[in-house]
N, C-alpha and C positions, 0 to 999 in steps of 0.2 A: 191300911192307915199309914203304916211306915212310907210307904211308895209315893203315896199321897203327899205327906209331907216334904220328902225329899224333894219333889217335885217342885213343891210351893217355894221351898226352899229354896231350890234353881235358880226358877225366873225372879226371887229379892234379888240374887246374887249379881245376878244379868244385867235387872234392872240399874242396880245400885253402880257395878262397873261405868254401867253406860253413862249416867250421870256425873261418874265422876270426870271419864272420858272428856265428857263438853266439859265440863269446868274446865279443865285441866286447857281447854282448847280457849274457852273464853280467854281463862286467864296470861296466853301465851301475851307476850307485848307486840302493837303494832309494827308493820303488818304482817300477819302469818298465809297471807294469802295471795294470789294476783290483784293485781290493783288495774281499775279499767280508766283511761284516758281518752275523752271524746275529744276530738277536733270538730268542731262546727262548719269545716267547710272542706272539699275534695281533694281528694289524695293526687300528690304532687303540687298543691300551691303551696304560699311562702307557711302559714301556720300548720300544716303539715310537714313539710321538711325541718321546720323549726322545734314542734312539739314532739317528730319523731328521735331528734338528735338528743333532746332533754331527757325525754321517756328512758334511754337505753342508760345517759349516763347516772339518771335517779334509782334506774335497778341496781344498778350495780354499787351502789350507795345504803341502798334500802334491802338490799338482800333477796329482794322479791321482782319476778317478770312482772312490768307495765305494760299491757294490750294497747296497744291505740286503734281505736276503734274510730274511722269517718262516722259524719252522719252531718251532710249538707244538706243546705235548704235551707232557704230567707234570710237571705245574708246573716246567715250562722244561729239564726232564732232556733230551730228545732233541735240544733244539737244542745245549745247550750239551755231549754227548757228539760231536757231528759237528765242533763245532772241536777238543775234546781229542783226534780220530782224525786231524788236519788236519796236510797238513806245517806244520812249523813254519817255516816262510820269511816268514810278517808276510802275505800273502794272503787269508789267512784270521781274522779273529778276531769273538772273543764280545761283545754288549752285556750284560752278567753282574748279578745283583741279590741280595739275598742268598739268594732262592730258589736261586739256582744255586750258589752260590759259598759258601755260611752251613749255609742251615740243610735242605739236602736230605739231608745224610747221616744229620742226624739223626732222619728223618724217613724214610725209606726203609729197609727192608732190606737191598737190595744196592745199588751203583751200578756202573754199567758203566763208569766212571770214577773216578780215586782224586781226590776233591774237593779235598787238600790241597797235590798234585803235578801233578795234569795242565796249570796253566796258569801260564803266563808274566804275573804282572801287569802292565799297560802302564796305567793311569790311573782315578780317582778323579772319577767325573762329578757325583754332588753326592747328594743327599736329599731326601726327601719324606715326611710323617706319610699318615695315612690319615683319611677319615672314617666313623665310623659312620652308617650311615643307614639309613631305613625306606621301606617303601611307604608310599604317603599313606593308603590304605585303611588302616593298623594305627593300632588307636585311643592309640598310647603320643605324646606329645607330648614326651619329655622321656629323657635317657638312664633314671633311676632310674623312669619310668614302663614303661619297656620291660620293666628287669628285673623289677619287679611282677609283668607279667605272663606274664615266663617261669616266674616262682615259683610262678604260680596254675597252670600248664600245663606240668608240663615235659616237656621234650620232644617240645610239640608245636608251639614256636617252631622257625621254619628260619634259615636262613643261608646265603649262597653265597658260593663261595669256587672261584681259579680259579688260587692262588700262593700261595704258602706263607706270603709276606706277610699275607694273605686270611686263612687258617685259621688260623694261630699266635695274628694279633690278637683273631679271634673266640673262638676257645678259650681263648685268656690272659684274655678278657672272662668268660669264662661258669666259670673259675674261682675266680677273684677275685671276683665277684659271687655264687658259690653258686647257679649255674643251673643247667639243665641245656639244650641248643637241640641240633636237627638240623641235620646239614651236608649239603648238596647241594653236590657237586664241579661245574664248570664244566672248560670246554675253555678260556675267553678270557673276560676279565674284560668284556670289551664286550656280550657274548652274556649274563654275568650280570646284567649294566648292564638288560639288555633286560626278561629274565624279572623283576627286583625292581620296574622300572616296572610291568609289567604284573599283579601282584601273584600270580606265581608261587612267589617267596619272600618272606619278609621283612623279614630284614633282608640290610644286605651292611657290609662294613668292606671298603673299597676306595683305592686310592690317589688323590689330587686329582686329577690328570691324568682319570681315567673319573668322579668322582664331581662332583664342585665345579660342572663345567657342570649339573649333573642339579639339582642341590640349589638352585640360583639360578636355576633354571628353574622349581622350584616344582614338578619332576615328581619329585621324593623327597624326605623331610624328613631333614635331617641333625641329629644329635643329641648326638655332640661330635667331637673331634679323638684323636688316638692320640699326638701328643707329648705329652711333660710339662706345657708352657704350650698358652696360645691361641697359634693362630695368624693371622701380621697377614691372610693374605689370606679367611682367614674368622674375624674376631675376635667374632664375636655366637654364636660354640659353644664351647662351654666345653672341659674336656679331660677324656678320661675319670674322670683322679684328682678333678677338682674337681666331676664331675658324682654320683659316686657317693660322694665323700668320704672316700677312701680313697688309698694312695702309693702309687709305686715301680712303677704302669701305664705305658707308655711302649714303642712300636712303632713305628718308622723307618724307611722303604724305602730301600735307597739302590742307586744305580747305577756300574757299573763297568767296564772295558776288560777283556778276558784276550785273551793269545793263547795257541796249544798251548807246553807245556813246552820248551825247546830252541830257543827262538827267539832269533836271536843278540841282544845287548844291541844292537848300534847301530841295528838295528832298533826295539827298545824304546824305545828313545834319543826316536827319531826319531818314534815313534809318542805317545807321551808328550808332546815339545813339543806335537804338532799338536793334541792333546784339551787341552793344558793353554791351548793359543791359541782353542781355541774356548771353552771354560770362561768366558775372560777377554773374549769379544766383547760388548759392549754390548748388543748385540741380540739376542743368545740369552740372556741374562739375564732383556731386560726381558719377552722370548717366553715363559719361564717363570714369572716373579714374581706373576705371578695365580693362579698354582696353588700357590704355597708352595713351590717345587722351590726347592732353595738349591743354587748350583754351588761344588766344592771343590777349584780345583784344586790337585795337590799330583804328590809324586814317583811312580816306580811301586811 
């Protein structure tokens, strides 16, 4: 009977630690854990180098390793559906662009997530224009050369596109211009990066991040910029409007925090300072500023 009891005794004891244990773990303050960050699209394009740079300087903010985890596919739809299915406990969150966040709905038929509800905004990482560019092999040296020769052929000019950033600029191009060009979808702007060297298509509107090293490499000609102005980090190309001599062209990529719907604010809180602290570091700035990335920090 004695043994018995002792026994019984035990496992309350056990029990009872164990519980206290999790409490004790609930109650730590956020986050006490790794914290996971999808990119919605391939490793090496600009929202990848962009979300990896933020990632490392939010760890070291936040006290905690940030995993950045790819997961491409439909211009950035499946990644950024696996955080809006994501507890919402701050664990998990999206590197968000307006492909995911802007303009998929209106571009898709259905989405597996409600784009205006599913996420929790935590932060404001900055912007970047895009450049138009060509293979070297296409004989256009000039933006108004190019459309030339899509006027002489239509539709038998291509374009790749791997984001909706991608095709919206090209297609806003080839309206305003009175063209007509074919799209070739890509998986990853990197893999389109590749096929345009190679003069598998030809032309691409891509973000500085995948183009800018390409274009000063000499292994594609770029032929102007997708902001309103020049831009300082490529100021010898002009801007669509001034290249074709026309207004009101103007296409922005910008990047962003979300996490799932329901995420408590002091979470947010919290998440928020630590992108607005990395926004603000000297050296992720100046990591960016050759590429034209302009960082904003701001509230969620």
């Amino acid at each position: 009977m004695r043994l018995a009891i002792r026994s019984i005794a035990t496992v309350f004891a056990t029990a009872f630690a164990t519980v206290l244990c999790a409490s004790a773990a609930l109650a730590q303050p956020y986050p006490n854990k790794p914290i996971k960050a999808i990119v919605p699209f391939a490793a090496g394009s600009a929202t990848d180098q962009i979300g990896r740079a933020f990632a490392q300087k939010m760890s070291d903010t936040l006290g905690q390793v940030i995993v950045v985890e790819n997961r491409a596919g439909v211009n950035g739809m499946l990644g950024a559906d696996a955080v809006a299915k994501a507890a919402p406990d701050g664990y998990t969150i999206l590197i968000g662009t307006n492909s995911t966040n802007a303009a998929l709905k209106s571009l898709m038929k259905t989405l597996p997530y409600n784009q205006d509800t599913a996420f929790a905004p935590l932060g404001y990482l900055g912007s970047v224009p895009l450049i138009v560019a060509v293979n070297n092999d296409v004989p256009a040296k000039t933006l108004r050369e190019f459309v030339n020769l899509a006027k002489a052929k239509p539709g038998n000019v291509t374009f790749a596109s791997a984001s909706t950033s991608q095709l919206v600029s090209s297609e806003m191009l080839a309206s305003m211009a009175g063209i007509q060009m074919t799209n070739v979808p890509y998986k990853s702007g990197p893999a389109a990066m590749t096929d345009l060297i190679g003069g598998q298509v030809m032309m691409f509107s891509a973000d500085f991040a995948v183009t800018l090293p390409q274009v000063k490499g000499g292994k594609i000609r770029g032929l102007a910029v997708t902001s309103a102005e020049r831009s300082p980090a490529i100021p010898e190309l002009p801007s669509v409007n001034e290249a074709l001599g026309i207004k009101d062209y103007e296409l922005i990529a910008y990047f962003a925090m979300f996490a799932p719907a329901g995420t408590p604010a002091d979470v947010v809180a919290k998440l928020n300072q630590a992108i607005n602290a990395a926004a603000n570091s000297k050296d992720l700035q100046e990591k960016f500023a050759p590429i034209g990335f302009l960082v904003e920090p701001g509230t969620p």
